[in-house]
C-alpha positions in Angstrom: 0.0 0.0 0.0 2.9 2.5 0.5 4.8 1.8 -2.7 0.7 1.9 -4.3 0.5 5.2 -2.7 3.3 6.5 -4.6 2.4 5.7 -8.1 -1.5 5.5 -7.9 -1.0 9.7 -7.0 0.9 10.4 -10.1 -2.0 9.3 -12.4 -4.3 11.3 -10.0 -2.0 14.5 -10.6 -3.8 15.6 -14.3 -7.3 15.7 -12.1 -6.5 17.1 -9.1 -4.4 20.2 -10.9 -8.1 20.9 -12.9 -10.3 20.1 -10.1 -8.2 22.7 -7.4 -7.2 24.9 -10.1 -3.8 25.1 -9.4 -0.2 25.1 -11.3 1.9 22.0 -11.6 4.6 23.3 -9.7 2.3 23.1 -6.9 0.9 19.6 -7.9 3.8 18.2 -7.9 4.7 18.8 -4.1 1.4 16.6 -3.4 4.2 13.7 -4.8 7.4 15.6 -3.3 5.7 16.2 0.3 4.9 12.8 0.6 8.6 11.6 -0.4 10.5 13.5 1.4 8.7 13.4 5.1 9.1 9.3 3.5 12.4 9.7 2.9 13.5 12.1 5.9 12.1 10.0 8.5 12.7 6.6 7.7 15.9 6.4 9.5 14.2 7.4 12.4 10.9 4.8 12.3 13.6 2.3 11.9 15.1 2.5 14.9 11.5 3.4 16.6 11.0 -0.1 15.6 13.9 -1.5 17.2 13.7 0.5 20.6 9.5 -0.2 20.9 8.8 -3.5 19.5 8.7 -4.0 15.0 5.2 -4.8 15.1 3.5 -2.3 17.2 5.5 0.4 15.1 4.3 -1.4 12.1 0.2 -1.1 13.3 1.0 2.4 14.5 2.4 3.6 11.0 -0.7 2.1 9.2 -3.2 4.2 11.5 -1.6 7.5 11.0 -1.5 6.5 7.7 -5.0 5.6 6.8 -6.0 8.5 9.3 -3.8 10.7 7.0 -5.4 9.1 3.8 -8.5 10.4 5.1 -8.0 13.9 5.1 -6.6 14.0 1.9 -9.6 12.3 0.4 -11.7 15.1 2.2 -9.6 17.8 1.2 -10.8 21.0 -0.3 -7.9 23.0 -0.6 -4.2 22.3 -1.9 -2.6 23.3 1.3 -4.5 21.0 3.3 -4.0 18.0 0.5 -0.3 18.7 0.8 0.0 18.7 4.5 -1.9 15.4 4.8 0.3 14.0 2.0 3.1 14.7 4.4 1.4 13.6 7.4 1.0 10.3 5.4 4.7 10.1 4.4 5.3 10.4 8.1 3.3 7.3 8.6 5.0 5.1 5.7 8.3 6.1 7.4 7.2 4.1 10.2 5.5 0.6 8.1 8.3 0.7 5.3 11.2 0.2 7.9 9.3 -1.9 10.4 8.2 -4.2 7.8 11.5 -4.7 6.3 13.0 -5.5 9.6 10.4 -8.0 10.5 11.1 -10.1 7.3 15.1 -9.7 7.8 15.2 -10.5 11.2 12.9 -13.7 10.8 15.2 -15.5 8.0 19.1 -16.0 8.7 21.6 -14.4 6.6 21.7 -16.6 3.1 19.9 -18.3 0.6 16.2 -18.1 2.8 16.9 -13.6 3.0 17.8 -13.3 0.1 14.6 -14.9 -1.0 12.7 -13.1 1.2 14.1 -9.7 -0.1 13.5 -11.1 -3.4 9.6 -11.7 -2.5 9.6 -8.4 -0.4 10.4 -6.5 -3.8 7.8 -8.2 -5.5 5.6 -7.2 -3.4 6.0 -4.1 -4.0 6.5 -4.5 -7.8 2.7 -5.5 -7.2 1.8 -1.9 -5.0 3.2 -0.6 -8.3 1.3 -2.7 -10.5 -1.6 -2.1 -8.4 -1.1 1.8 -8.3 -1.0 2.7 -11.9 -4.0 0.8 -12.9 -6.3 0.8 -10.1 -5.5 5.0 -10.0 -6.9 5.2 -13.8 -10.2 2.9 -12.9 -11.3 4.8 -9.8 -10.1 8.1 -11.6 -12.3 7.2 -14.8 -15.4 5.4 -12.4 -14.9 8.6 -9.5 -12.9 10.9 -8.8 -9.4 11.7 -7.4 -10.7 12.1 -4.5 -10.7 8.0 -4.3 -7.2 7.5 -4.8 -6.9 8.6 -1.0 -9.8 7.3 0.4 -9.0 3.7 -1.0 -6.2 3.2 1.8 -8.1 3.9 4.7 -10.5 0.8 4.8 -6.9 -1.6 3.6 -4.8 0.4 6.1 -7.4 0.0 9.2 -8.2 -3.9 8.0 -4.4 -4.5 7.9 -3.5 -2.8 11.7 -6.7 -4.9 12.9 -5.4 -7.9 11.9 -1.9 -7.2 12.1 -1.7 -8.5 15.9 -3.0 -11.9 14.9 -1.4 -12.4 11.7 2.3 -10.8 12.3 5.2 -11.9 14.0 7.4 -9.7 16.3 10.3 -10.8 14.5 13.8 -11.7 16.8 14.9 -9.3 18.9 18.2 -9.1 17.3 20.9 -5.9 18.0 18.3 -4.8 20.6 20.3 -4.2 24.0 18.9 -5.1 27.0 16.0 -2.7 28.4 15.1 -2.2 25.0 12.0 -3.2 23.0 12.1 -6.5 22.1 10.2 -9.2 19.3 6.4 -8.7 19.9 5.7 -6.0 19.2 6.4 -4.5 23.0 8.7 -3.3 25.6 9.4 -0.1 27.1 12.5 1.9 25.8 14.5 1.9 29.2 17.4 4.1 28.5 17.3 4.5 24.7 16.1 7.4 23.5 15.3 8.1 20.0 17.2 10.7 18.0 14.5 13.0 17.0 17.3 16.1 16.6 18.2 14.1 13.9 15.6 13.1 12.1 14.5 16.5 12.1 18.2 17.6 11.2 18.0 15.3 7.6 14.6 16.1 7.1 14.7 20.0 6.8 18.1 19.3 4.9 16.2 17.2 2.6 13.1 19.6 2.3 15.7 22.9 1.5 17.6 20.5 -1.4 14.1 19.4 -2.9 12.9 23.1 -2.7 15.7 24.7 -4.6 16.0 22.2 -7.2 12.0 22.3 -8.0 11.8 26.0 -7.9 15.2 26.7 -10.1 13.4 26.8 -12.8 10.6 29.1 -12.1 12.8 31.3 -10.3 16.8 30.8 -11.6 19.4 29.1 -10.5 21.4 32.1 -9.5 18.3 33.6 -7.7 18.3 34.4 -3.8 15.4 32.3 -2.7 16.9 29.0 -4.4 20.6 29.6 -3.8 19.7 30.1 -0.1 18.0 26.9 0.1 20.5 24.8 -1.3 23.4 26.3 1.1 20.8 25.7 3.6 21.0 22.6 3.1 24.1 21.8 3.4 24.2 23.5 6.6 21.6 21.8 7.9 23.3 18.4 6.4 27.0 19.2 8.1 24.5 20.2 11.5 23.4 16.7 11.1 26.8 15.0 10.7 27.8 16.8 13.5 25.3 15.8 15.8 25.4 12.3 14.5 29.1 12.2 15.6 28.2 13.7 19.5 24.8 11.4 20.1 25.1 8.9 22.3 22.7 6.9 20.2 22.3 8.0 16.7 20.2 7.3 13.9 22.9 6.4 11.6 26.3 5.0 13.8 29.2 6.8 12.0 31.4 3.4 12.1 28.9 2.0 9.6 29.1 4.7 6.8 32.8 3.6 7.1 31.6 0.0 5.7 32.0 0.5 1.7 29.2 -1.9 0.6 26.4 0.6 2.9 27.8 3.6 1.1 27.8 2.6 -2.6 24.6 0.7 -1.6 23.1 3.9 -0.5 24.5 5.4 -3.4 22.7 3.2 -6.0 19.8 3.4 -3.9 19.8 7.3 -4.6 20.2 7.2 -7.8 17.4 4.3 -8.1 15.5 6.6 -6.5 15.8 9.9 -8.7 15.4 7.8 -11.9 12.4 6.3 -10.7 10.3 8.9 -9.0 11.3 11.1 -12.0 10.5 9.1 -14.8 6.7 8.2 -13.2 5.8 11.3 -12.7 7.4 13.1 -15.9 5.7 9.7 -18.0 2.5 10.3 -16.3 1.9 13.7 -17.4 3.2 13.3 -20.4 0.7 10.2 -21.5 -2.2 12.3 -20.4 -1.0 16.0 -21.1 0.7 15.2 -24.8 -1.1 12.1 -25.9 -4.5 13.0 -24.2 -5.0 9.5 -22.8 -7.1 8.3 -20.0 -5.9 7.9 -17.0 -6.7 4.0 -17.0 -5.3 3.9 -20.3 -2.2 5.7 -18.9 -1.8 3.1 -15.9 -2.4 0.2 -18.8 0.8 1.9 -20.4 2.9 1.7 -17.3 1.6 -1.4 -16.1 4.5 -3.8 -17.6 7.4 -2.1 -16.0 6.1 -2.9 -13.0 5.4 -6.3 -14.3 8.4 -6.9 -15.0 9.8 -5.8 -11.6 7.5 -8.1 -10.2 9.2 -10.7 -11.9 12.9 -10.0 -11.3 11.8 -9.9 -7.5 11.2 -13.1 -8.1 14.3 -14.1 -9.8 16.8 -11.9 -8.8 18.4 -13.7 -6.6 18.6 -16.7 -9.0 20.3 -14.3 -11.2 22.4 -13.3 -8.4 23.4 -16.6 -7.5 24.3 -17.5 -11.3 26.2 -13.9 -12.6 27.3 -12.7 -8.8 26.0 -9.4 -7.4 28.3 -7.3 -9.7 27.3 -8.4 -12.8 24.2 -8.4 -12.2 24.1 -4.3 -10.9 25.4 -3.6 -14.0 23.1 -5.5 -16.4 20.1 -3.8 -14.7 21.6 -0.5 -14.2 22.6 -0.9 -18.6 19.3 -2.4 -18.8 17.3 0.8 -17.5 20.1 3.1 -19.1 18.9 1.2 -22.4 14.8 2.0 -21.7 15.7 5.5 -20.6 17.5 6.0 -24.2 15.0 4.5 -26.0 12.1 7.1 -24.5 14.2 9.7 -26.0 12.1 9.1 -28.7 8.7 9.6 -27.2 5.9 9.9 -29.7 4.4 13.0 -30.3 1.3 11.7 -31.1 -0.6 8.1 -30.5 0.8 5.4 -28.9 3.8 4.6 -30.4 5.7 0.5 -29.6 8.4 2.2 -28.1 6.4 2.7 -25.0 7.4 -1.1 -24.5 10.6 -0.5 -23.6 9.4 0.6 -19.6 9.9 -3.6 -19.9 13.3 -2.7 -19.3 13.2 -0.3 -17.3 10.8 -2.3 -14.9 13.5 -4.7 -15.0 16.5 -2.7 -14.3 14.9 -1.0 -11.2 13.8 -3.6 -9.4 17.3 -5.6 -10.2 19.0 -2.5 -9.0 17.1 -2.1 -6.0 17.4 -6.0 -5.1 21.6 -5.6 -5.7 21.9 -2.3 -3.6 20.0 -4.1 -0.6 22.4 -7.2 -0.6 25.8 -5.5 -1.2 24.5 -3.0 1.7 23.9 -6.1 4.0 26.3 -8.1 3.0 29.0 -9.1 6.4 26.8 -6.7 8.4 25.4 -7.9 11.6 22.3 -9.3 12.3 21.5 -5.9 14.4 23.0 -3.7 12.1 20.1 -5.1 9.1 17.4 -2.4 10.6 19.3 0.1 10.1 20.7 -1.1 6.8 17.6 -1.0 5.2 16.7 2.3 7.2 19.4 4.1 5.0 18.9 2.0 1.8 15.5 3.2 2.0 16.3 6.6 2.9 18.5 7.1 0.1 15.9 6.1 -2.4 13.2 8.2 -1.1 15.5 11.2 -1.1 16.5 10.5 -4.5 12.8 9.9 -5.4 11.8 13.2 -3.9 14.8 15.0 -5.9 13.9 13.1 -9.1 10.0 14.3 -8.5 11.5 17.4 -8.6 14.1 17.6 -11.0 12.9 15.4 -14.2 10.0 17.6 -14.3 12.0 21.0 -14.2 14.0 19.5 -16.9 10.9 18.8 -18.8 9.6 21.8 -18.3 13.2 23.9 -19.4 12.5 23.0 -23.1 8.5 24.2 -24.0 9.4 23.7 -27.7 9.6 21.0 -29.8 7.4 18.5 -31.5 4.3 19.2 -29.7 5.7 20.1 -26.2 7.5 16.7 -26.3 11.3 17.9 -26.6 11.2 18.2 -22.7 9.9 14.9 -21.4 12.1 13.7 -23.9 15.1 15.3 -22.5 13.6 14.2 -18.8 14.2 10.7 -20.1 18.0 11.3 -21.3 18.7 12.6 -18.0 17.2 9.8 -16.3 19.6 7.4 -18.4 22.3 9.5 -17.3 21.6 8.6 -13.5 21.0 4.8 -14.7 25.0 4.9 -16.0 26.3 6.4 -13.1 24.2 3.7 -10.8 26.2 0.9 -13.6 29.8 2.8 -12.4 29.2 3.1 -9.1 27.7 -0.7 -8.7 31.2 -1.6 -10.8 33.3 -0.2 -8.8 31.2 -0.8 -5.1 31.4 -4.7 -6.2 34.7 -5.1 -7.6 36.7 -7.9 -5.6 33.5 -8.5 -3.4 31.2 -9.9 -5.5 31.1 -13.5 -4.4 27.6 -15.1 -5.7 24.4 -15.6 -3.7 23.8 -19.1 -3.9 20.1 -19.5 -5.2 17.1 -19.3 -3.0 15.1 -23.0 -3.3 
């Protein structure tokens, strides 16, 4: 339902700019809030999970959630749509991280995780799936109001049944007097590093800012120049702090470990290609090719077929090739697609929207590949927090690449039709595939030993 959350809105954009009346600048922070309160807090609902029990985070994430779902479905202004789009991000900060740690810290390190990472991407190959087609029917049958309102009976089902249904997962790299499996336990000493959190989150939030509005306002302008040094600072005020806290979000020592940063740095640029290239492929079916918004989803649909599928395989593929080659067949593989959309239609639908095939298939091999080499000879009490950061990175790299691929798409209003942009949106997006294939050659080289296949 998050990863549905996330695509399902970017169909929902075309409507919701008519139906308020407002700009697509402003439309698009209904995607950008979202991802980066997602991305800025995941760290921290993480390590919630670790100090106060994995599952009761977990049923707590899906209520502010589905609450948050709520008022955006009831929304009459932009502000308030915004805000709850935030509020929800908050709340996926807290499932994403909590679920990940329940599956890791149920299988041992091997074969049996590596499968279950491989289903866990799947799954939410399917959220994707799920998003981009069910968006267009309840667009085309209601409204866009629906897109919202559709979570809150799944999330409130889900956090009902969650207690019955849902491990605690082991209470691995939990110290004593702190939450254990269950779902319980009190914090004792711990205390969470909310400084922090809020620390990466407002340097996240200036970044995002300055990028989006460069365009409108110039580069060399005071309001976006100022954000971007801004955050900086605010990202050297977190380092700092990171470095004094007695019990940080992210333990400096790890960042030392080579496969977490070019993990993290894959993950990022995952993340930018990805959450760019929906959004910028969304408006474009709908704005330049005047297609429905079902028909839209039907057009996306296989990519995240096809990422459905190499969840399934990938660590088949990983096992056969090793982790190295296979970063770098998906990462060329979704450097291939990207190229390919250079040569968007201008008008009807044209077979070289097929290619998203291989695109599908090089993100969700990517994504598989920067989770393992990040894990990989970490210990079992170090895996929250590995995919904490993983997932971090990608959301921030989403929430740049929501705002970035559209400001490049937007710096060319010429063309073919209004085309030239999006198509340039999709060069740059190859360009961040290629530098994810260099980085994930030289983060694997010499320490890409196969995972044996999952059975």
């Amino acid at each position: 339902m998050v990863v549905l959350d996330f695509s399902i809105v970017n169909v929902a954009l075309p409507s919701i700019e008519r139906e308020l009346g407002i700009a697509t600048s402003v439309a698009q922070w209904v995607v950008t809030g979202y991802a980066i309160a997602f991305g800025g807090l995941l760290i921290l609902g993480g390590r919630a999970a670790d100090l106060l029990g994995r599952r009761r985070m977990f049923i707590a994430g899906l209520i502010v959630f589905s609450l948050a779902s709520l008022a955006g479905g009831l929304a009459g202004d932009p502000a308030l749509l915004i805000a709850s789009r935030v509020i929800q991000g908050a709340g996926a900060a807290v499932v994403a991280p909590a679920a990940l740690s329940l599956i890791t810290t149920s299988f041992p390190d091997g074969p049996r995780r590596a499968r279950a990472i491989g289903l866990y991407g799947s799954i939410s190959a399917v959220g994707f799936v799920s998003g981009q087609v069910l968006g267009g029917v309840l667009i085309e049958w209601s409204s866009w109001r629906s897109v919202f309102l559709v979570n809150v009976p799944v999330g409130l089902a889900t956090a009902i049944l969650a207690p019955r249904v849902v491990g605690g997962g082991a209470s691995q790299g939990v110290s004593p007097g702190a939450a254990s499996s269950g779902g319980g336990g009190a914090a004792g000493r711990h205390h969470l590093d909310v400084r922090g959190a809020v620390l990466i989150t407002v340097a996240v939030a200036l970044a995002v800012f300055g990028v989006s509005q460069a365009d409108v306002l110039g580069w060399t302008s005071v309001p976006v120049v100022g954000a971007l040094v801004a955050a900086v600072v605010a990202a050297a005020c977190f380092a700092a702090a990171e470095a004094r806290h007695p019990e940080p979000l992210v333990k400096p020592r790890m960042l030392l470990r080579p496969g977490l940063r070019n993990g993290a740095t894959i993950a990022f640029l995952l993340g930018l290609w990805n959450g760019g290239e929906l959004l910028v492929l969304s408006l474009y079916l709908q704005q330049a090719l005047h297609l429905s918004p079902l028909a839209t989803g039907l057009v996306i649909a296989p990519q995240g077929v096809a990422g459905f599928t190499t969840g399934l395989l990938g660590p088949r593929l990983a096992g056969r090739v090793g982790v190295r080659r296979m970063l770098v067949i998906t990462g060329a593989a979704a450097a291939a697609g990207f190229i390919a959309l250079t040569q968007l239609p201008a008008v009807g639908y044209s077979p070289v929207l097929t290619v998203v095939i291989l695109v599908g298939f090089g993100t969700a091999g990517t994504s598989f590949g920067s989770l393992v080499i990040a894990s990989r000879g970490m210990a079992d009490g170090d895996q929250g927090l590995v995919g904490g950061v993983i997932n971090t990175s990608r959301q921030i790299g989403a929430a740049v690449g929501a705002a970035l691929l559209p400001a490049v798409a937007e710096s060319v209003r010429g063309g073919v039709a209004g085309v030239s942009g999006d198509r340039l949106a999709m060069l740059a997006a190859a360009a961040a595939a290629l530098a994810a294939t260099a980085v994930a050659w030289r983060a694997a080289h010499g320490a890409s030993a196969p995972v044996r296949p999952a059975t």
